[in-house]
C-alpha positions in Angstrom: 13.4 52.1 100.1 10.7 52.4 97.8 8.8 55.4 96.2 5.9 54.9 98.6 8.1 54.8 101.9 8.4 57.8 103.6 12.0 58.2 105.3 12.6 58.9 109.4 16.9 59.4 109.7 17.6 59.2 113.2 20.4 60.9 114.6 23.4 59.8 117.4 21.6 61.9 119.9 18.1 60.9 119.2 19.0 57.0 119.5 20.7 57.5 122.6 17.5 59.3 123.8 15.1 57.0 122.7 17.2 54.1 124.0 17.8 55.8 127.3 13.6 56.3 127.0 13.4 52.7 126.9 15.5 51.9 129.4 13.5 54.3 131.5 10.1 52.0 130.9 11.8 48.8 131.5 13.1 50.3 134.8 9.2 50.6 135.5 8.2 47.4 134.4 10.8 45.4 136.5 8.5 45.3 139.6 6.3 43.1 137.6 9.0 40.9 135.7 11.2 40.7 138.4 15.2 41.5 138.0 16.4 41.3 134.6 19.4 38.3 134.9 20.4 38.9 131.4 20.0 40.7 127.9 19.4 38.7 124.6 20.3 41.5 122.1 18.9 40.6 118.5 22.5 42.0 115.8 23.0 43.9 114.6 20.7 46.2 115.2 20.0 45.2 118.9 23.7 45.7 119.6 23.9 49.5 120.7 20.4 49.8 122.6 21.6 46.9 124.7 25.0 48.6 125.7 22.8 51.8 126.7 20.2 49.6 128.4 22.8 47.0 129.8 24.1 50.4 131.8 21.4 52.2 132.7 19.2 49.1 134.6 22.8 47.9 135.6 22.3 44.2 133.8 25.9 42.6 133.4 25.3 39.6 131.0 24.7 40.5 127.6 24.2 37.3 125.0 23.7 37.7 121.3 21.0 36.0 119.1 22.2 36.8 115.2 19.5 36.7 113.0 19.7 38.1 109.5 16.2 39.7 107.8 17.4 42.2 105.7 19.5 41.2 102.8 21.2 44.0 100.8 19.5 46.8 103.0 16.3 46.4 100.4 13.6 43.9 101.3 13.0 41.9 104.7 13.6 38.5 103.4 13.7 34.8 105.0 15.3 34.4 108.4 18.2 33.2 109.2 19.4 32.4 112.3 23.3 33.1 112.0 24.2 32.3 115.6 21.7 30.8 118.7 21.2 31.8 122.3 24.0 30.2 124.7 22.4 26.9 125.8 23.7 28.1 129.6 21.7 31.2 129.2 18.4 29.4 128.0 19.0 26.5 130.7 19.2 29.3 133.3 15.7 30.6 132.4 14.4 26.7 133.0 14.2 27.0 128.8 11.6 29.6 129.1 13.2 33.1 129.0 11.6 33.8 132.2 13.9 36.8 133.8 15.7 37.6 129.9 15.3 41.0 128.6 15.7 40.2 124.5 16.2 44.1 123.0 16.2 45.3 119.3 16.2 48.2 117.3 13.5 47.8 115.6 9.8 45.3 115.3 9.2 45.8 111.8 6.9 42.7 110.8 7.3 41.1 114.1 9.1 37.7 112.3 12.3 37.9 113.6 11.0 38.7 117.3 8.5 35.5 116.8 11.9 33.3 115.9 13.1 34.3 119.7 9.8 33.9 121.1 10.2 30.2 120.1 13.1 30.0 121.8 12.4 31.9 124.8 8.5 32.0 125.2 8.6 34.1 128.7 11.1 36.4 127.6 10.3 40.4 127.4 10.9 41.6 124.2 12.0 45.7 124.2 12.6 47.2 120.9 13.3 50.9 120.7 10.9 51.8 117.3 8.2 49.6 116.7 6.0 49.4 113.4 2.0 48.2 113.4 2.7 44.8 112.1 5.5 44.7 114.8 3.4 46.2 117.5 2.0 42.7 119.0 5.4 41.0 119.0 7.2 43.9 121.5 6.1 44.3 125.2 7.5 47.4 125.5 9.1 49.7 122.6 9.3 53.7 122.9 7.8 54.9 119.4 5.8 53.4 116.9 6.2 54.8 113.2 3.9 53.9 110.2 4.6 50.3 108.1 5.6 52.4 105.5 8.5 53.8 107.0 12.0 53.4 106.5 14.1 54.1 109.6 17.7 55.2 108.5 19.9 55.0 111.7 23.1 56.4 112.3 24.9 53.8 112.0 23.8 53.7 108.1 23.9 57.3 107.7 26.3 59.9 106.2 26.2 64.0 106.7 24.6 64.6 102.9 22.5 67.5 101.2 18.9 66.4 101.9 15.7 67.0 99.5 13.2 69.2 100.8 9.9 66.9 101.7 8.0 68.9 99.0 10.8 68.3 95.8 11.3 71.8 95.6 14.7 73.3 95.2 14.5 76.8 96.7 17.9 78.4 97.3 
């Protein structure tokens, strides 16, 4: 994270929340997608929302796309795809997505939702947080936080003594 970044830690509780928010849109947006056959979750950051949206809209197949953007937890670097989409999965959409729920974490630039867009063109793309340059890559997301934000979910975070926004140090 740089200087310039502002930093939004997300708890346990407010994930589950957000995801279960999510899950709560997608349940509204089924009527005009049609059942959802199966979830294309995006690791690792895809991995829990899709267990919490898997069970809530009651979707049983859940198929991983591995892509890796961030490299040492610093910079979003190039893409690479680390493991593909089942070929059974993809044949099942008629090799358009059509009927696939793909889920993430987060759209931050919107390059890694792009690289499943080209393989799965109809699919709808849900990511929990999205951020502007991300915005026009998700179909539906729950929050949108500035470009300049770092998200620090739980799964990366440790109870620690926190600085006070302002620097100060009162006791």
């Amino acid at each position: 994270m740089s200087p310039s970044q502002k930093a939004f830690p997300v708890s346990w509780d407010q994930f589950h929340r957000d995801c279960k928010a999510l899950a709560w849109r997608l349940a509204g947006t089924a009527e005009a997608n049609g059942p959802w056959r199966a979830i294309v979750t995006i690791t690792r950051g895809g991995l829990v929302p899709a267990a919490i949206i898997a069970r809530e809209l009651g979707i049983r197949t859940i198929e991983t796309i591995c892509i890796a953007s961030y490299h040492d937890y610093k910079d979003q670097g190039d893409l690479v795809v680390l493991k593909g989409i089942a070929p059974e999965l993809v044949a099942q959409s008629g090799g358009t997505g059509e009927g696939i729920l793909v889920v993430d974490d987060l759209t931050d630039t919107g390059k890694t939702a792009a690289k499943v867009r080209e393989i799965l063109p109809k699919a709808h793309v849900a990511t929990v947080y999205a951020k502007p340059k991300g915005v026009p890559m998700a179909d539906t997301y729950v929050t949108e936080v500035s470009q300049d934000t770092w998200i620090y979910f739980p799964w990366d975070l440790d109870l620690a003594y926190t600085a006070p926004i302002s620097g100060r140090k009162d006791g």
